[in-house]
C-alpha positions in Angstrom: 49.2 -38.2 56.3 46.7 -35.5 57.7 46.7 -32.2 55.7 47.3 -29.2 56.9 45.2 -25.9 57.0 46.6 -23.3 54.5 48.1 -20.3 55.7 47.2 -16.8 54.3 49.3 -13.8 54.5 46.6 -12.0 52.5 43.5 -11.0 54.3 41.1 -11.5 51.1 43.0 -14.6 49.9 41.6 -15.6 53.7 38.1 -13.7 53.1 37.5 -15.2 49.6 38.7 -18.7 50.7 36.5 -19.1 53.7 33.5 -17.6 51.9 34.2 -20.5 49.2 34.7 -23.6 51.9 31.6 -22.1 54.0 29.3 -22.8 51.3 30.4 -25.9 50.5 29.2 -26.7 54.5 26.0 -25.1 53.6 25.4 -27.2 50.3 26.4 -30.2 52.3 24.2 -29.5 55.0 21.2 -28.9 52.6 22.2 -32.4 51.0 22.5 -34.0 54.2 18.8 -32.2 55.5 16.8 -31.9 52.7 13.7 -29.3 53.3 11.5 -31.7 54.8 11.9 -29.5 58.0 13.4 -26.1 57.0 13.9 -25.0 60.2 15.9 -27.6 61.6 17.8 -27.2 58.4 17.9 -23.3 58.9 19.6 -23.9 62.1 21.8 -26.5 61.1 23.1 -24.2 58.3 23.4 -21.1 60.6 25.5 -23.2 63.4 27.5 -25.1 61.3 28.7 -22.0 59.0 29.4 -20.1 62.0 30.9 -22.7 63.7 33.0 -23.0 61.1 33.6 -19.2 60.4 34.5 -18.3 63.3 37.2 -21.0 64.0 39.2 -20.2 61.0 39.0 -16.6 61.9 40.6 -17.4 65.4 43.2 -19.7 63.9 44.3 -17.2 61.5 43.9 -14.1 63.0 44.0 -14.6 66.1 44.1 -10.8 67.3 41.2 -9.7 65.9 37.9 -9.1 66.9 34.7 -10.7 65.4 30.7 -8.9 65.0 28.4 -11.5 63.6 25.0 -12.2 63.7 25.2 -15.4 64.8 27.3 -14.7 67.8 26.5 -12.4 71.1 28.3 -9.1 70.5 32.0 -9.2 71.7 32.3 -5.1 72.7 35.9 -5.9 72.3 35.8 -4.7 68.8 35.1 -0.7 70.2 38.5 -0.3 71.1 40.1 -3.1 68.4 41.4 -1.9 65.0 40.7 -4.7 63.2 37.0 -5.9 63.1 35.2 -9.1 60.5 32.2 -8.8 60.5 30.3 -11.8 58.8 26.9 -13.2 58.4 27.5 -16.9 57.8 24.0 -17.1 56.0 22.7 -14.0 54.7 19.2 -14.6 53.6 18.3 -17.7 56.0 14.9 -18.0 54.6 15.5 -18.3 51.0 18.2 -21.3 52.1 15.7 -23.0 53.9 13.7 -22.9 50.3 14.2 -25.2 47.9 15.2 -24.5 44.4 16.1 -20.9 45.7 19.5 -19.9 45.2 19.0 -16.2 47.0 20.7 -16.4 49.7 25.0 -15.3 50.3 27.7 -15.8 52.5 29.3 -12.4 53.5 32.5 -11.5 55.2 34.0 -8.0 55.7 36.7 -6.5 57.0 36.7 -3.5 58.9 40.3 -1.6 59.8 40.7 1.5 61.5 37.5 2.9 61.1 36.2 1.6 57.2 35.7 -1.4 55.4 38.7 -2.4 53.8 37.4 -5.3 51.6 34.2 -7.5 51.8 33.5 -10.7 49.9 30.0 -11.9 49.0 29.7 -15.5 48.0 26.5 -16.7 46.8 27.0 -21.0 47.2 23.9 -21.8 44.9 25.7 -20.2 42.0 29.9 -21.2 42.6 30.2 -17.1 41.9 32.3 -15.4 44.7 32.2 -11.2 44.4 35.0 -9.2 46.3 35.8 -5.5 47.0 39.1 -5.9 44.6 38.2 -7.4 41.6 34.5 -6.9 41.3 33.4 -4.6 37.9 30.4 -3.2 37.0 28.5 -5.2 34.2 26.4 -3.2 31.8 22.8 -2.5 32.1 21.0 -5.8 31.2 17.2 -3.5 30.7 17.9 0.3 29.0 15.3 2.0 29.4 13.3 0.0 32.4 14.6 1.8 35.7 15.2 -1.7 38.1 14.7 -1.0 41.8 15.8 -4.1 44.1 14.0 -4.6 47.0 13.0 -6.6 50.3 10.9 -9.7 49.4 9.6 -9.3 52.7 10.0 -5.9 54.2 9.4 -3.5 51.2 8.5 0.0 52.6 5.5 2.5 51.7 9.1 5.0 51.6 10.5 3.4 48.6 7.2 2.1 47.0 6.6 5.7 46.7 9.9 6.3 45.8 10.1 3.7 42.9 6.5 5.1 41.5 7.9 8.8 41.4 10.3 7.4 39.5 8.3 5.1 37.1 10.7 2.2 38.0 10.0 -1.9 38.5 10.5 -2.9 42.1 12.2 -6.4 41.9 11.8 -8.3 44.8 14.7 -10.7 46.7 16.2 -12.5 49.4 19.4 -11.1 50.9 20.9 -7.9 50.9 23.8 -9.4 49.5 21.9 -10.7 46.5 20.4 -7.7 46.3 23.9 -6.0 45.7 25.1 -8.6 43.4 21.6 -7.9 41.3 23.0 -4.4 41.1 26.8 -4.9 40.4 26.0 -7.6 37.6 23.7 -4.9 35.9 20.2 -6.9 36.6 19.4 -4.0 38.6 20.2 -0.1 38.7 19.7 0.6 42.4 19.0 -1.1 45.1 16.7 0.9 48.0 16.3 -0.1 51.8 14.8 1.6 54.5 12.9 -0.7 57.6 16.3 -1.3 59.4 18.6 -4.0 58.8 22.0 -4.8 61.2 26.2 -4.0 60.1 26.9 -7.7 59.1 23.3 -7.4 56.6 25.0 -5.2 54.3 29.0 -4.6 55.4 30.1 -7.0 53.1 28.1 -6.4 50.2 28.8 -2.3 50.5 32.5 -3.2 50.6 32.0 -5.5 47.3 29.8 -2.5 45.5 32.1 0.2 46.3 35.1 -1.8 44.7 32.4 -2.3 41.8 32.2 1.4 41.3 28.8 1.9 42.9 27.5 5.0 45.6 26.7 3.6 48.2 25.6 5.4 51.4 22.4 6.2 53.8 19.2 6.9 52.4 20.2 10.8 53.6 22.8 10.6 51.8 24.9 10.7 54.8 28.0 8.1 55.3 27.7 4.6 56.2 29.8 4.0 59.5 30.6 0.2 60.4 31.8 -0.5 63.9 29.9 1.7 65.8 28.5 0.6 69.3 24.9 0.3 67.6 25.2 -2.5 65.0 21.9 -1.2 63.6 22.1 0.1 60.2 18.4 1.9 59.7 18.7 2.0 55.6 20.9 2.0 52.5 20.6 3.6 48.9 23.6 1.5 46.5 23.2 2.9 43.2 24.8 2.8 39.3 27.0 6.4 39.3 25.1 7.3 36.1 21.1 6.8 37.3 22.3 8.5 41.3 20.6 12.2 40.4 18.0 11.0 39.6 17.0 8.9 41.9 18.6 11.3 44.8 16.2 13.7 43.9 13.1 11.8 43.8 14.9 9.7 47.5 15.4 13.9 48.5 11.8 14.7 47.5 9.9 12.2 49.6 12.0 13.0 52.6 10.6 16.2 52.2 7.2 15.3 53.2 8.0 12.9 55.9 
């Protein structure tokens, strides 16, 4: 006898469910691959978690609109009041790595203009982090000021930032990782600027606010999802207790730009 799909009334009973089954396609795909080629399994991974993503999304919610990177941008969602937006694998590069477990699965929803719950899965790990129940562990190094930062785009903005402030700069994969480094206390702040796009970081803002984090521009200004542009130029998300600090020194440097 076949089984059926579930059905979900709740829409992060849906968001945390999907995050779960699209990893285990992405740990099955990196079985069924290996890293002999990481491309081809890059690709594989992208296509089959959006794939996969997307068709639950139209089965059970079928009136609303979906922004993801991996799909060309449906302008639909302008006028729609209900918006996911996803990245099916946020941090390709570090999945196409072996041994690297940096990379997340994020799904957000937005609703009538803000996000009303994101989920951040990270497969490697099992651990799934949503905007309801995540809580803000306790600083893991007192006294060491922990910066997370691009492993790859790290700008001369918040190297200079970080110095002012006599803080480590920890490298990683994924903005969503990134976040997570921050919510579990590995990290008090995490620093962006370079540009990244609305499904990068939707999810994982959704997931630190619910945490009990600041999160906003690096201006200080409001992040806005769903706008026309899905560019999202920079991000500060931040423990409540270390914010002055590091606004000032964030307030400071744009000062002498």
């Amino acid at each position: 006898m076949a089984t059926s799909e579930p059905t979900y009334g709740d829409d992060l009973e849906l968001a945390r469910s999907l995050a779960e089954r699209t990893g285990e396609i992405l740990l099955d795909v990196r079985d069924d691959y290996g890293f002999i080629d990481r491309w081809d399994l890059m690709n594989a991974g992208d296509r089959a978690a959006q794939d996969f993503l997307a068709a639950q999304l139209r089965e059970h919610r079928p009136g609303d609109v979906i922004l993801s990177e991996e799909a060309p941008d449906d302008l639909r969602r302008l006028e729609a009041d209900r918006v996911w937006i996803i990245d099916p694998v946020d941090g390709t590069s570090a999945y196409g790595r072996d041994g690297s477990d940096e990379w997340a699965v994020h799904i957000a929803l937005w609703n009538r203009g803000e996000l009303s719950l994101g989920v951040v899965g990270r497969p490697a790990t099992g651990e799934v982090f949503d905007s309801d129940s995540a809580t803000l562990g306790s600083r893991r190094h007192p006294g060491d000021l922990r910066i997370v930062c691009s492993r790859s785009r790290t700008t001369a903005f918040v190297r200079a930032v970080a110095r002012d402030l006599g803080a480590r700069l920890v490298d990683m994969s994924s903005a969503g990782i990134k976040v997570l480094a921050v919510v579990t206390g590995e990290a008090d702040a995490y620093l962006h600027t370079g540009g990244q796009y609305q499904w990068d970081n939707a999810a994982p803002v959704a997931v630190a606010r619910g945490a009990g984090l600041i999160a906003e521009r690096v201006d200080g200004s409001p992040l806005v999802y769903n706008e026309r542009s899905v560019s999202v130029d920079d991000l500060l998300i931040c423990r409540p207790e270390m914010y002055d600090e590091i606004r000032v020194a964030i307030t400071d440097h744009l000062h002498r730009v």
